[in-house]
C-alpha positions in Angstrom: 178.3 74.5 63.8 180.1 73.0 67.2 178.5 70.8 69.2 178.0 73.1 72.1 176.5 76.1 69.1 174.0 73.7 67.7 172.7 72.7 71.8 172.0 76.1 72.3 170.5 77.1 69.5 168.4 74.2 70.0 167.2 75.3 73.4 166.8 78.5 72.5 164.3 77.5 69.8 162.3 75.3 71.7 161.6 78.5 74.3 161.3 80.9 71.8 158.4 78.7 69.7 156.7 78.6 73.2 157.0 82.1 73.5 156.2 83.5 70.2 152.7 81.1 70.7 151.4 82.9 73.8 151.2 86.7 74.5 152.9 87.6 77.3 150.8 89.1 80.8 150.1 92.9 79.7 152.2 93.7 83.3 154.6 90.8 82.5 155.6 93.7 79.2 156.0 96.9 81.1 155.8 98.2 84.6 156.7 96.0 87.3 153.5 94.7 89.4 152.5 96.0 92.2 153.1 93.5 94.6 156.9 93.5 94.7 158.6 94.5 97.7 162.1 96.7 97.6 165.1 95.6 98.2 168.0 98.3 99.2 171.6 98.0 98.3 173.0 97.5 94.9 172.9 94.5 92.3 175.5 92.4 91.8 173.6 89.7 89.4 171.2 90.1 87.6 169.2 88.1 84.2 166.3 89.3 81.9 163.1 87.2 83.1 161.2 85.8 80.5 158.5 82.8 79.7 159.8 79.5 80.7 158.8 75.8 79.7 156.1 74.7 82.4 156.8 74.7 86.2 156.6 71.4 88.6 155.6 71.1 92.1 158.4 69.3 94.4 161.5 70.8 92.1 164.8 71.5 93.5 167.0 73.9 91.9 170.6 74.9 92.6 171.0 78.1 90.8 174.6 79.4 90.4 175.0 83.3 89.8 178.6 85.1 89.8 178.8 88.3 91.6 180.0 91.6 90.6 180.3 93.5 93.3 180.5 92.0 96.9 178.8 93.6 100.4 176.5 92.3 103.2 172.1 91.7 103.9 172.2 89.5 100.5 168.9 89.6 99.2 167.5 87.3 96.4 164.7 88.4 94.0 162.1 85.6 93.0 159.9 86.1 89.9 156.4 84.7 88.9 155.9 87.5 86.0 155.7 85.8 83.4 153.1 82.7 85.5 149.4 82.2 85.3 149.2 80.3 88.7 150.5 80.8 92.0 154.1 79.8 92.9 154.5 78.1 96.1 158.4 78.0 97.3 158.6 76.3 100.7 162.5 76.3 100.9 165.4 78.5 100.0 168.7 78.9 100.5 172.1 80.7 99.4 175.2 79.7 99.9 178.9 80.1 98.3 179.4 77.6 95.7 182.1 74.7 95.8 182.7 72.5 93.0 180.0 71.5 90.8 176.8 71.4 93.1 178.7 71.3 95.9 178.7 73.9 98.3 181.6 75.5 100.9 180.8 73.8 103.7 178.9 76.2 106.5 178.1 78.9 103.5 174.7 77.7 102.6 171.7 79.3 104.9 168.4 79.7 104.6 166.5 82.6 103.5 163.2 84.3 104.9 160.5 87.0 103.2 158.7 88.7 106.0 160.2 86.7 108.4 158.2 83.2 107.0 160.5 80.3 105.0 157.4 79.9 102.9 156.6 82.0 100.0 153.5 82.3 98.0 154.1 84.7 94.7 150.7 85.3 92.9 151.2 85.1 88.9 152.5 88.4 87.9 154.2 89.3 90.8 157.7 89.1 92.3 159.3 89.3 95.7 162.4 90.6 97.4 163.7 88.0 100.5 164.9 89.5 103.3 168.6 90.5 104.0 170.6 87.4 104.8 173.6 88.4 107.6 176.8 88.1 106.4 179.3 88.7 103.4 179.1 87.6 100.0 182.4 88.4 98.3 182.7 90.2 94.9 183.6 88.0 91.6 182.7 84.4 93.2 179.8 81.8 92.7 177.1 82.2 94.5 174.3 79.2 94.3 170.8 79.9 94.9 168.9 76.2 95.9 164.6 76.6 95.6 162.5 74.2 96.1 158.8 74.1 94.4 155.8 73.0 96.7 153.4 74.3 94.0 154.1 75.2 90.5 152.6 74.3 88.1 151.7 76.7 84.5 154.3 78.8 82.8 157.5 79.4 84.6 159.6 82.3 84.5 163.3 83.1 84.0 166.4 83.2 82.1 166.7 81.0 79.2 170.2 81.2 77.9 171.8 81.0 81.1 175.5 79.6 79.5 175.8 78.4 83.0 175.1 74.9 84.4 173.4 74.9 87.6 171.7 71.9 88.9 168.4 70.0 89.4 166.8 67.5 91.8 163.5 65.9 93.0 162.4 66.6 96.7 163.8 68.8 99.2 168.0 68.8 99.0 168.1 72.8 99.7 169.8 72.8 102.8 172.4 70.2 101.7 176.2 71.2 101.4 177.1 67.9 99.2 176.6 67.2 95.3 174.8 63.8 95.8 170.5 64.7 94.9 171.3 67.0 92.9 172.0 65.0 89.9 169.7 66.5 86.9 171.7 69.6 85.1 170.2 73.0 83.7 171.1 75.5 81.6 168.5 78.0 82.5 168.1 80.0 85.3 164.3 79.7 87.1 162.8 81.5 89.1 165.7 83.7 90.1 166.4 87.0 88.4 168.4 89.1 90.9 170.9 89.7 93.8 171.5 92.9 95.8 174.4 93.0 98.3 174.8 96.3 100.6 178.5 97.4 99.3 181.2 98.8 101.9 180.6 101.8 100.7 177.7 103.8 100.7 178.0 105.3 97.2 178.5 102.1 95.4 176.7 101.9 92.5 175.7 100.0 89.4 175.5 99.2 85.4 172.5 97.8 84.0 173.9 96.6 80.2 170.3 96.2 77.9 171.2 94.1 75.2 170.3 91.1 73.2 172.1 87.8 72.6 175.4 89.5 72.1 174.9 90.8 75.9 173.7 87.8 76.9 176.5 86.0 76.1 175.6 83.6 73.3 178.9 82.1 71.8 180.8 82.9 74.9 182.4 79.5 76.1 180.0 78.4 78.7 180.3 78.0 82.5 183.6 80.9 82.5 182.1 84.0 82.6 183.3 85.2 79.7 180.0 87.7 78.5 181.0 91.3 77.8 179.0 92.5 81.1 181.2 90.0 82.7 184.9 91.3 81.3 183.1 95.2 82.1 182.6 94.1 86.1 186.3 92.5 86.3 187.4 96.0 85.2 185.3 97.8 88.1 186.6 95.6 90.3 189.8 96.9 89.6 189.4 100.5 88.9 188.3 101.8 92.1 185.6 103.3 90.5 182.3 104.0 92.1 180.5 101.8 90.1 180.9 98.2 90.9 178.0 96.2 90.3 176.8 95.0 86.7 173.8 93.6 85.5 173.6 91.9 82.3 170.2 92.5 81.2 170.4 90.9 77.8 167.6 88.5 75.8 168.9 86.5 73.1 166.6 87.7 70.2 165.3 90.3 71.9 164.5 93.7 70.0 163.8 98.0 71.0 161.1 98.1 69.3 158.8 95.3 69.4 158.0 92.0 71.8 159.1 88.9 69.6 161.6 87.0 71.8 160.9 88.7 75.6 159.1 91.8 75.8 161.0 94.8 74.0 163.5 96.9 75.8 161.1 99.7 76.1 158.5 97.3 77.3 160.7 96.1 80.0 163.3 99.2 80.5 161.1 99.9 84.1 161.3 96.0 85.1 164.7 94.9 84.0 167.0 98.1 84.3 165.3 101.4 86.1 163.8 99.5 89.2 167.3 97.8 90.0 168.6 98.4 93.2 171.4 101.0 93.0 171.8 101.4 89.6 173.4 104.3 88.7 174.5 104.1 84.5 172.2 102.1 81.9 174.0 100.4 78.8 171.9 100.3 75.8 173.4 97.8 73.2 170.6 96.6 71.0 168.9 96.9 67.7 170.4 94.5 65.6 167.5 92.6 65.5 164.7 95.1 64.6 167.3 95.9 61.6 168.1 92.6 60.4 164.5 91.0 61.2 163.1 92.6 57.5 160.2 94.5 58.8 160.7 97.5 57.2 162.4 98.8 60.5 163.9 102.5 59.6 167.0 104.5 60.8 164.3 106.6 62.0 162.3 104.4 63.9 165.3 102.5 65.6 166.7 106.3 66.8 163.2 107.3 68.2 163.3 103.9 69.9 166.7 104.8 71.4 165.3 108.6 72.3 162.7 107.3 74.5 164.9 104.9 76.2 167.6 108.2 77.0 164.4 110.1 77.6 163.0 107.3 80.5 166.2 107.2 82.2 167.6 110.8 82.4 163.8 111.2 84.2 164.6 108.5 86.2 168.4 110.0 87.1 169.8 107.5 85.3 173.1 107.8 83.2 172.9 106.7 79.3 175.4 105.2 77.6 174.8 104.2 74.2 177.2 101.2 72.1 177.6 101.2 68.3 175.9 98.2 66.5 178.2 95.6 65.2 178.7 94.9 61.6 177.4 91.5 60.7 177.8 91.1 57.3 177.8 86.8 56.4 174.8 86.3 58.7 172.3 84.7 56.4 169.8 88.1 57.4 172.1 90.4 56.1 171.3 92.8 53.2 172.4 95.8 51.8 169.5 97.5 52.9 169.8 96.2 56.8 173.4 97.5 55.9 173.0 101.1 55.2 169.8 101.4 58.3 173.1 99.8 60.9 175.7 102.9 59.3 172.8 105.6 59.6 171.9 104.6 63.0 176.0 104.6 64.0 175.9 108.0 63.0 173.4 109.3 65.0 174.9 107.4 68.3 178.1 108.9 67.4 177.2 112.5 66.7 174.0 113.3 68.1 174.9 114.0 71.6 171.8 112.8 73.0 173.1 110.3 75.4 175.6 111.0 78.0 178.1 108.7 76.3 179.3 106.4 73.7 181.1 103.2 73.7 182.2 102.7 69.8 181.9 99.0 69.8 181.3 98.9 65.8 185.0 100.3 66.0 186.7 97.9 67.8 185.0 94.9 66.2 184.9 95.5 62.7 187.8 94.7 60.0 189.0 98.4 59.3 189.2 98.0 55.3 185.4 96.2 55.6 183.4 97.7 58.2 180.5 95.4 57.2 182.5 92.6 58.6 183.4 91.4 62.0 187.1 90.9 62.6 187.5 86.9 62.1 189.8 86.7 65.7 186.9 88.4 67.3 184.4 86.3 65.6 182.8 83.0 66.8 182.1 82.0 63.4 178.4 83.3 62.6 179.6 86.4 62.2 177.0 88.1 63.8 178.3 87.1 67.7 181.7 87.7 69.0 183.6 84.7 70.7 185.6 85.4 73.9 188.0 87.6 72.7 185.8 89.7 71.0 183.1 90.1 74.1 186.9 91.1 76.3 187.1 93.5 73.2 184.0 95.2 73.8 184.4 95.5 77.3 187.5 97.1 76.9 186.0 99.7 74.6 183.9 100.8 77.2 185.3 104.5 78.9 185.0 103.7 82.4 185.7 107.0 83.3 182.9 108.0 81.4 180.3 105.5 82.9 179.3 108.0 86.0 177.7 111.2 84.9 176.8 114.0 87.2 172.7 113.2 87.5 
């Protein structure tokens, strides 16, 4: 295991012991609160929120994000889901990100909700800020700067960022330079979405539901280089009408049951359907219930995967369904989780129930062993790609087969 593997695999177990501890907020696990406001315009970032280590009062964060799709009135959404106390920010800002912490000079303004600076989010609750003026270009770095008056309890956010952004004690939002912030990250708080208003009016969005393999674990870090990532660099380019992408993945995370993060039909309303301007969902996940040894059927795992379609197609939502991956050589492998992985690849492949398929067991396997991951496109657990295999997946995806007529 590399250096870099064994750090977050560390992290990721300190967050998920913390997790698997304490139940999540029943509202935390399905439909979004009701004290959220709505943002318009489309998302062009976006990460799973989940249960955090514990929040401090007079934390500065500079949290960098990479865009998808660019537009105008940048909003920022600000999550206390997952908190059992009040979360007091009295400072935020966006701005384009430089070099490091460092920002592009005369880029980095402040941001308002209901016209105030200061924001008070009960626990449970999230909030939209108000448009921000301006252009936010598509594929660039975006940094995010918060600063806690009051926090204190669980936090909430993204654990596996594989993104540095950057922490520091007191009040350094409104600073351009590097210099207070001088503590590092690898998690995103807090913050878990942008919206941008496109050029054009019928811009729209992916939302890719996923665990670790969508959320990027064994990509190299700080590059970008997670499948969702590789999908929006080929929007960019395609003049297609669907630009933004966000990568709604949980390492760990299952369809069927909460273990690491609510399941994805727990948070399917939070995390995909109540995006702004997302038009197509993504479903790559059940890996996990298969391999976890819970006696998780073929059956089970499709009617799991029904009722996701189901949920969306009511909400005028496209469906597009990926393969699972083989992942024969990961030490939960068996010949049992084996045939489940096959019988469910039929189904995706043949049922017709979804509105597309992206074959990614196809394109990743070894075609004489289709248990096995191909070792160029393998990082070496053999359960998660490396770079060239998330690329792979992207590519596998039929963008021409992304937007449906709902």
């Amino acid at each position: 295991m590399t250096g870099r593997s064994a750090r977050l695999r560390r992290l990721a177990g300190v967050v998920l012991t913390f997790v698997a501890c304490q139940a999540a907020p029943a509202q935390a696990a399905g439909r979004m609160p009701e004290a959220v406001t709505r943002a318009g315009g489309v998302v062009t970032w976006a990460a799973s929120a989940d249960r955090m280590g514990f929040g401090r009062a007079g934390q500065g964060y500079r949290l960098v994000v990479h865009t998808s799709v660019g537009g105008t009135d940048l909003r920022v959404h600000l999550s206390n889901v997952f908190g059992d106390h009040p979360l007091t920010l009295d400072s935020v800002y966006a701005g384009l990100r430089g070099r490091g912490a460092a920002l592009r000079p005369g880029s980095n303004r402040p941001l308002s909700f209901a016209g105030r600076r200061t924001i008070t989010i009960p626990a449970g609750a999230a909030v939209w800020s108000d448009p921000l003026s301006g252009r936010i270009p598509a594929d660039t770095d975006l940094a995010v700067s918060l600063h806690t008056l009051r926090a204190e309890g669980p936090a909430t956010g993204h654990l596996l960022a594989l993104q540095t952004s950057y922490t520091g004690r007191g009040d350094h939002t409104a600073e351009d330079s590097a210099a207070d912030w001088t503590g590092t990250t690898d998690s995103w708080w807090y913050l878990d979405a942008v919206t941008v208003r496109p050029p054009r009016a019928a811009t729209g969005a992916v939302a890719a539901l996923g665990d670790s393999i969508t959320d990027g674990l064994e990509s190299t870090i700080d590059l970008d280089h997670r499948w969702p990532d590789y999908l929006a660099r080929r929007l960019s380019t395609s003049g297609a009408a669907l630009q933004g992408v966000a990568d709604e993945g949980i390492s760990g995370n299952k369809v069927l049951s909460d273990s690491e993060g609510p399941s994805a039909l727990h948070r399917l309303d939070r995390d995909v359907l109540a995006q702004p301007g997302v038009h197509t969902v993504l479903l790559f996940e059940g890996v996990n219930d298969i391999k976890a040894r819970t006696g998780v059927t073929a059956r089970d795992l499709i009617a799991g995967y029904r009722q996701i379609a189901r949920r969306a197609h009511a909400a005028g939502k496209c469906v597009v369904a990926g393969t699972l991956s083989p992942f024969k050589g990961w030490q939960e492998w068996d010949p049992a989780a084996e045939a489940v992985r096959r019988e469910v690849n039929r189904f995706l492949r043949t049922s017709g129930e979804f509105d597309a398929v992206a074959d990614f067991d196809r394109v990743l396997r070894i075609p004489h062993d289709g248990e096995r991951l191909l070792p160029a496109l393998d990082s070496g657990d053999h359960l998660h790609p490396n770079d060239r295999g998330m690329r792979a997946i992207a590519d596998a995806v039929d963008l021409g087969r992304l937007d449906c007529a709902r």
